[in-house]
C-alpha positions as CSV (number, residue, x, y, z in Angstrom):
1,X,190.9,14.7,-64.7
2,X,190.0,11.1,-65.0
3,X,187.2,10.0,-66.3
4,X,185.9,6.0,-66.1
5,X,182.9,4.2,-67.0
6,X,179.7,4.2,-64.6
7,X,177.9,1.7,-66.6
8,X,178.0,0.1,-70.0
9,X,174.6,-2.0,-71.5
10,X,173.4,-2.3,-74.8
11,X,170.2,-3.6,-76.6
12,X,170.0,-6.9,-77.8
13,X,171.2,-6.7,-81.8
14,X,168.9,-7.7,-84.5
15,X,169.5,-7.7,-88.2
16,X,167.1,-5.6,-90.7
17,X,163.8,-6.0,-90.3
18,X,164.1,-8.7,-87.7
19,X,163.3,-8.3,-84.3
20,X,163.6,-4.9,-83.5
21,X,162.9,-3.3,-87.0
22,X,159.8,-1.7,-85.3
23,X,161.2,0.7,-83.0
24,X,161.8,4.1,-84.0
25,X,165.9,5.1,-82.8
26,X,164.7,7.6,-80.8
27,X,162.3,5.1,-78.3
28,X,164.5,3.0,-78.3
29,X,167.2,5.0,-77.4
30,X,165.2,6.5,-74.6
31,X,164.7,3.1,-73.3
32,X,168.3,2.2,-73.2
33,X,169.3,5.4,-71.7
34,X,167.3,4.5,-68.8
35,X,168.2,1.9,-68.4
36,X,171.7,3.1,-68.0
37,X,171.4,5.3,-65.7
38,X,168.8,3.4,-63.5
39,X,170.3,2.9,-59.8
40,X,172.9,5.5,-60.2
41,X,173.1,8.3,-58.3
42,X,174.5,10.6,-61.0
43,X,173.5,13.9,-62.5
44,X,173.6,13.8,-66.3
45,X,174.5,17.0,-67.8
46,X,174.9,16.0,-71.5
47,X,173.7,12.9,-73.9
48,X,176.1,12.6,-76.6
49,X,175.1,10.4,-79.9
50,X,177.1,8.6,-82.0
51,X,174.9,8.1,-85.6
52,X,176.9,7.9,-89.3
53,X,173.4,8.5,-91.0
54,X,171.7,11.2,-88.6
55,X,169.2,11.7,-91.5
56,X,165.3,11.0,-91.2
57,X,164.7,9.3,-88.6
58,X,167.6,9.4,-86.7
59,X,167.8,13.4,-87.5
60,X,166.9,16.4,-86.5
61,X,169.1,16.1,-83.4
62,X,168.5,12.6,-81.8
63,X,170.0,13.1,-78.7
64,X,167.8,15.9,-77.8
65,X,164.9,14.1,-78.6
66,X,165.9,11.4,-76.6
67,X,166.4,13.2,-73.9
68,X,163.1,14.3,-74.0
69,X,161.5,10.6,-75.0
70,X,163.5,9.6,-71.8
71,X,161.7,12.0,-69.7
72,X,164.8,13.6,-68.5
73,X,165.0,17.3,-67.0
74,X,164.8,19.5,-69.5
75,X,168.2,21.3,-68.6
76,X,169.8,18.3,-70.5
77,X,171.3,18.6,-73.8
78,X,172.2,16.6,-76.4
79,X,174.9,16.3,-79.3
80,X,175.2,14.2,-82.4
81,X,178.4,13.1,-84.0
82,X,179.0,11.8,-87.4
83,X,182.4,10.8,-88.3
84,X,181.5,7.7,-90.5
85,X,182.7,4.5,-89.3
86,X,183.8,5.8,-86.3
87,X,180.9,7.8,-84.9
88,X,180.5,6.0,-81.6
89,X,183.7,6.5,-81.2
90,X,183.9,10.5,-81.9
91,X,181.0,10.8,-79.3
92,X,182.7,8.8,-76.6
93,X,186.0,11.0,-76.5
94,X,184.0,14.0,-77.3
95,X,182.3,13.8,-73.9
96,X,185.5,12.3,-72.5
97,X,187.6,15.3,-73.4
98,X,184.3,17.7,-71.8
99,X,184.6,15.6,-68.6
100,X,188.1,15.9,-68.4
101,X,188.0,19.4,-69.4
102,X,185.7,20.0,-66.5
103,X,183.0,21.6,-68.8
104,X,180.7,18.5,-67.8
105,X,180.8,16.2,-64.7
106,X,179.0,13.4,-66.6
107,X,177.6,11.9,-69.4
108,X,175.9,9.2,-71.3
109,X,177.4,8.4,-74.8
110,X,175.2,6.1,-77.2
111,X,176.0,4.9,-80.7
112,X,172.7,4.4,-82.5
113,X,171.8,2.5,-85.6
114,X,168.3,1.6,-86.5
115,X,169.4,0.1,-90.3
116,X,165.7,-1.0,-90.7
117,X,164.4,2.4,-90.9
118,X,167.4,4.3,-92.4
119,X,169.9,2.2,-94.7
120,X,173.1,2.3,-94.7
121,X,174.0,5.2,-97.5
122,X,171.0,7.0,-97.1
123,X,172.7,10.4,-96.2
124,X,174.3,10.2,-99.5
125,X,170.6,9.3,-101.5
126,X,168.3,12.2,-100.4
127,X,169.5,14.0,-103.2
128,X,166.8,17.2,-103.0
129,X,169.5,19.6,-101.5
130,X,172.4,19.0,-103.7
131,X,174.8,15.8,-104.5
132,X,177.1,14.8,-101.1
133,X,180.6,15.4,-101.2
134,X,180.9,17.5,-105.1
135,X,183.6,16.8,-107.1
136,X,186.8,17.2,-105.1
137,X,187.2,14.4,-103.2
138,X,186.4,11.9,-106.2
139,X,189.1,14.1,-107.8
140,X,191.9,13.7,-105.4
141,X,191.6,10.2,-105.0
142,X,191.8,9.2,-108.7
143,X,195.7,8.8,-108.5
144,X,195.0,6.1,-105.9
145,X,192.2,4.2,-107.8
146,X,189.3,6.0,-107.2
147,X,186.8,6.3,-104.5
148,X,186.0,2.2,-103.6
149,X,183.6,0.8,-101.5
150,X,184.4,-0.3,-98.3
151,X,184.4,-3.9,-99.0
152,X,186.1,-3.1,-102.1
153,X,189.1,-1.2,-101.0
154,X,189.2,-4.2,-98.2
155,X,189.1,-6.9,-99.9
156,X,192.1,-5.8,-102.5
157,X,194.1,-4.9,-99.5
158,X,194.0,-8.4,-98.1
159,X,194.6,-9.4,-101.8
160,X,198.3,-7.3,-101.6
161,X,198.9,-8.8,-97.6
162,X,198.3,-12.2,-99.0
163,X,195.2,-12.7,-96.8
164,X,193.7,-15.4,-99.2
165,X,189.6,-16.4,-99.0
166,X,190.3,-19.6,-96.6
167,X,191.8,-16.8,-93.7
168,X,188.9,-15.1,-94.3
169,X,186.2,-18.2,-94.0
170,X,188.2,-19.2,-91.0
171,X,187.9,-15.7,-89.4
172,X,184.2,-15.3,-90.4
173,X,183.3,-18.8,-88.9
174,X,185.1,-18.2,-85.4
175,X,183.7,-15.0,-84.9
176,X,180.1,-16.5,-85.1
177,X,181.2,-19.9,-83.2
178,X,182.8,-17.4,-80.1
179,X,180.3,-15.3,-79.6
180,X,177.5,-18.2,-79.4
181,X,179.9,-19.8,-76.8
182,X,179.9,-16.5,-74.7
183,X,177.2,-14.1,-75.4
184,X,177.3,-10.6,-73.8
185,X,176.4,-10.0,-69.8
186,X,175.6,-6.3,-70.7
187,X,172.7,-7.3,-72.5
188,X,169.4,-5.3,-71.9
189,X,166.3,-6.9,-72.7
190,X,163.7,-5.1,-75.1
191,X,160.1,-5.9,-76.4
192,X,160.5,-6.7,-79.5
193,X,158.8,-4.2,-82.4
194,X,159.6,-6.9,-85.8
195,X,159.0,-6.4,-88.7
196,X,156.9,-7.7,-91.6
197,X,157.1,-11.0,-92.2
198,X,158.9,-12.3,-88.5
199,X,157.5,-14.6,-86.8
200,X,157.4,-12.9,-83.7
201,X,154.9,-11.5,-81.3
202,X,155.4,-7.8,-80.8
203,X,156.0,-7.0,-77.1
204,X,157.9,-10.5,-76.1
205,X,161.4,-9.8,-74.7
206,X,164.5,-9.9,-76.4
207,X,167.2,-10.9,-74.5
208,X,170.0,-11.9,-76.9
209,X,171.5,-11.3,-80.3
210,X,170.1,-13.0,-83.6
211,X,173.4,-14.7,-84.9
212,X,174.0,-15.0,-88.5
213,X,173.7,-18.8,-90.0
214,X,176.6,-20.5,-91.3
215,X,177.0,-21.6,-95.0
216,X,177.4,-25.5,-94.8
217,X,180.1,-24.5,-97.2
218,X,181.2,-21.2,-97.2
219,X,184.0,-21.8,-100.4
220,X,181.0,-22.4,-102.1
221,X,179.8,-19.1,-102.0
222,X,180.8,-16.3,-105.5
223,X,182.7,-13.4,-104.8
224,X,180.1,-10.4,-104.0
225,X,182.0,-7.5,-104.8
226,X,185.2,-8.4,-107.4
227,X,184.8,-11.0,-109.8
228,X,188.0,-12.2,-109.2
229,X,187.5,-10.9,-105.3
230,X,187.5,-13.1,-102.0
231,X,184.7,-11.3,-100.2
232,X,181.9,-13.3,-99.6
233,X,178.6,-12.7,-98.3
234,X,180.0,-14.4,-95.1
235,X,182.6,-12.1,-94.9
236,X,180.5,-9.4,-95.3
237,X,178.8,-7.7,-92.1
238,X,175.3,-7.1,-93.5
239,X,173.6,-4.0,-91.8
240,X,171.9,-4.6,-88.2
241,X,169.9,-3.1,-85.3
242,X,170.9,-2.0,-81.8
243,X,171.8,0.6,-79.3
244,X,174.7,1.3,-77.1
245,X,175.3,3.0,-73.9
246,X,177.7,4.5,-71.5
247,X,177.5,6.4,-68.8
248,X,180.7,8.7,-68.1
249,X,181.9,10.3,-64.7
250,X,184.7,11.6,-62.8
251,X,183.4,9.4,-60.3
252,X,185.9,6.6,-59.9
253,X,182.9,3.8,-60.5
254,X,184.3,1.6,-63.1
255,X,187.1,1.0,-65.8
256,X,189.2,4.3,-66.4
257,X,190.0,5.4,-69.8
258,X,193.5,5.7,-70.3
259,X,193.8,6.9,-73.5
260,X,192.2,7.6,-77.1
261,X,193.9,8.6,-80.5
262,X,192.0,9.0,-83.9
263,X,193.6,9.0,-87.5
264,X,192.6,9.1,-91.0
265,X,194.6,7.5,-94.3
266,X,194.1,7.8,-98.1
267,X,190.5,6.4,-99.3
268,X,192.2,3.2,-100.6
269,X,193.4,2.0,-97.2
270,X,190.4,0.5,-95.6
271,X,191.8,0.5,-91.8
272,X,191.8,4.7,-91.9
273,X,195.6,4.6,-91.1
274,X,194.9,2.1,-87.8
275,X,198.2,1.9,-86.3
276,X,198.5,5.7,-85.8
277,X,195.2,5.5,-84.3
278,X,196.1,2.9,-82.2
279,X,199.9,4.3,-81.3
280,X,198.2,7.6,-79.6
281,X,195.4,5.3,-77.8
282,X,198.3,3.2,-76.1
283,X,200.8,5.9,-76.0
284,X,202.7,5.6,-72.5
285,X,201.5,2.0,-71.7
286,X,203.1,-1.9,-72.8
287,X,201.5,-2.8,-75.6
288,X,202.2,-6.5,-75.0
289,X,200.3,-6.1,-71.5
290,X,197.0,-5.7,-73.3
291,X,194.6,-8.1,-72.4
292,X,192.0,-7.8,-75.2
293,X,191.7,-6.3,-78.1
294,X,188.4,-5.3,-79.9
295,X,188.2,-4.7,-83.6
296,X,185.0,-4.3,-85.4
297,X,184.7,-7.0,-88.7
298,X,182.9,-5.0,-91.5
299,X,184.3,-7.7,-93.7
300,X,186.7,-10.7,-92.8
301,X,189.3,-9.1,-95.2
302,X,189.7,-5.8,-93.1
303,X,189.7,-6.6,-89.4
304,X,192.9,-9.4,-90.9
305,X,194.7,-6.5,-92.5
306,X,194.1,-4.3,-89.7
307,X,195.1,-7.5,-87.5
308,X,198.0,-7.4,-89.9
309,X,198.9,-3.8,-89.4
310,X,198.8,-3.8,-85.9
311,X,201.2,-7.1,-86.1
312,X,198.9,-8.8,-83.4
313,X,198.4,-12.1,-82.0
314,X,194.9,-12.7,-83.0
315,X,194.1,-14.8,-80.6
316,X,193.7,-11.8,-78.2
317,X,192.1,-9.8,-80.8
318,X,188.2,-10.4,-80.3
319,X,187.9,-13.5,-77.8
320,X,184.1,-13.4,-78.1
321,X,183.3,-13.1,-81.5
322,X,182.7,-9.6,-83.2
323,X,180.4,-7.8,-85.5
324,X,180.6,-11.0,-88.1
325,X,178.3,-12.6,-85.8
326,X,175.1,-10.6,-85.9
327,X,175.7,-7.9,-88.4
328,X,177.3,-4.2,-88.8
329,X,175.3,-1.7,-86.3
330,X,177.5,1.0,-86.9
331,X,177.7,3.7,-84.1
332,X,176.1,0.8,-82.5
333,X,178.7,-2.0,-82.8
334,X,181.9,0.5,-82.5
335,X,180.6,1.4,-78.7
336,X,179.6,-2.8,-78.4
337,X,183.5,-3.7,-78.5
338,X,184.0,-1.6,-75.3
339,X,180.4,-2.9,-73.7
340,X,180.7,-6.7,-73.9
341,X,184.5,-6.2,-73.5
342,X,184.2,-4.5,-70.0
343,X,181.2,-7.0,-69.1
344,X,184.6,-9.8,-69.0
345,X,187.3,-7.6,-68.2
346,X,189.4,-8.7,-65.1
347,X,190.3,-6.0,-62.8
348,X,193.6,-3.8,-63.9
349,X,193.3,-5.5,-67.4
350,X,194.3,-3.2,-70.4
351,X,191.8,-3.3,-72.8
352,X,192.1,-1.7,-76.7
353,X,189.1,-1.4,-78.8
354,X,189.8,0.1,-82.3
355,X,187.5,0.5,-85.0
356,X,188.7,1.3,-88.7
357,X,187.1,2.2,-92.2
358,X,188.1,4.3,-95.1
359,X,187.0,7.4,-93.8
360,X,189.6,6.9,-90.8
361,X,190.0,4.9,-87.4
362,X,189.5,5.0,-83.9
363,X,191.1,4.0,-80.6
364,X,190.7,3.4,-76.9
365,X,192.1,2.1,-74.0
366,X,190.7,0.9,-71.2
367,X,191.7,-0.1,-67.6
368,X,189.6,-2.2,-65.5
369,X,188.5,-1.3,-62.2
């Protein structure tokens, strides 16, 4: 059974503590839910959340309590997914496959990240109920090098693709100057909530996304990870605010989704194993008639070795900037590639967005209405 896209908006995104460090994930999720479904004469039968650190405030079953912040019916359910870097992801095909399944009719899939009032990591800190992961998986992957950080693992993979640190400067400094030239149609405006310290009043809209500065000269900059490395702080995606939303139906309403495929690789391989990911997304349709492609940037150094992998022309691969621009929203940011995508998407275009980490990768394809 098909299944397309209703609608696809997101918040404005904001980097820690800015603008919309005040809201707690679940309001704000509520108020972008709405906002999806406003107009649209659709019933709702399940919220599905995408959220890599459902802990604190973003646990205890979000999506429920978003349904119920939202002031939906109370028949309503709602499901969180955390599959690490690609939890946005998990959640859209996981209510994809119910739709098509014909378990559900429709729902709304959001990726969630509110890095202001839970960090990046923090599932792994709350140490009270016992130390994540034990022993095994630190075990296993000492033949490859260890467990690395993200950055880490991505930065010496661009090292053995010879992906030196002017590539990377160069990436990091058109994915800020692109998405300044075209910022995103699918924006929805928010009061802001800022934190401590911005010099904003709480309550005045938000319309847009707080873009990262540029070094005046970004060779200047150390290494921030290896001493000997070529990720920068530039380079680097710091962690950021926002919400995502789609709303799903077999109502044919919008773009179609044509196809999804998911993969996982050794811990050293910081695109998850990409191409596979990428090869069951696009199975059965001419790769060369993509339009677009959407990667996310959690450093410079991966999206250009998962650029690499893919053997792509890169001047397809992100056309208005990516998550270099504003900062890493996780759950967030995966389901933005497919929002601000689809806000420019020409009718019958193929669109890809992928998104990739150690803990594995994630693909869809797209057709446009």
């Amino acid at each position: 059974m098909p299944v397309h896209i209703a609608r696809a908006i997101r918040s404005p995104f904001a980097p820690v503590d800015g603008a919309l460090a005040g809201w707690h994930p679940v309001d704000l999720t509520a108020e972008i839910i709405n906002a999806a479904i406003d107009g649209l004469a659709i019933d709702i039968d399940e919220l599905y959340v995408g959220c890599a650190e459902p802990v604190g405030a973003q646990g205890a079953d979000l999506a429920r309590a978003a349904v119920l912040a939202a002031g939906w019916p109370d028949r309503i359910g709602g499901t969180v997914l955390d599959r690490a870097e690609t939890s946005g992801t998990a959640a859209l095909h996981a209510a994809a496959a119910a739709i098509a399944a014909g378990t559900i009719s429709a729902a709304v899939v959001v990726g969630v990240c509110s890095a202001s009032v839970v960090p990046p990591g923090a599932s792994a800190l709350g140490r009270t109920y016992g130390r994540p992961w034990g022993d095994g998986p630190a075990a296993r992957a000492d033949e490859g090098g260890g467990l690395l950080p993200a950055p880490v693992a991505a930065d010496r993979a661009a090292a053995s693709r010879g992906i030196d640190r002017p590539a990377q400067d160069s990436w990091a400094t058109g994915s800020i100057t692109r998405r300044a030239r075209l910022p995103s149609a699918a924006i929805v405006p928010v009061d802001a909530r800022p934190g401590d310290g911005v010099a904003l009043q709480r309550g005045t809209p938000v319309a847009g996304d707080a873009l990262r500065p540029q070094p005046e000269d970004p060779a200047a900059l150390a290494p921030s990870f290896d001493a000997d490395g070529t990720v920068t702080g530039f380079t680097f995606a710091p962690p950021a605010d926002g919400v995502t939303a789609l709303v799903l139906t077999t109502e044919p309403l919008g773009p179609e989704i044509v196809g999804v495929g998911r993969s996982a690789g050794p811990p050293s391989d910081p695109t998850g194993d990409i191409w596979a990911a990428v090869a069951a997304a696009t199975a059965g349709h001419d790769r060369s008639a993509v339009a677009r492609w959407e990667l996310n940037e959690p450093t410079a150094a991966a999206v250009l070795v998962a650029i690499d992998r893919l053997s792509l022309d890169a001047t397809v691969v992100n056309p208005a900037g990516g998550t270099l621009a504003v900062g890493d929203a996780g759950a967030a940011e995966e389901l933005r590639l497919i929002v601000d995508a689809l806000a420019a998407l020409p009718g019958g275009d193929l669109l890809v967005a992928a998104v990739h980490g150690p803990a594995g990768a994630a693909a869809t394809a797209l057709r446009g209405p």
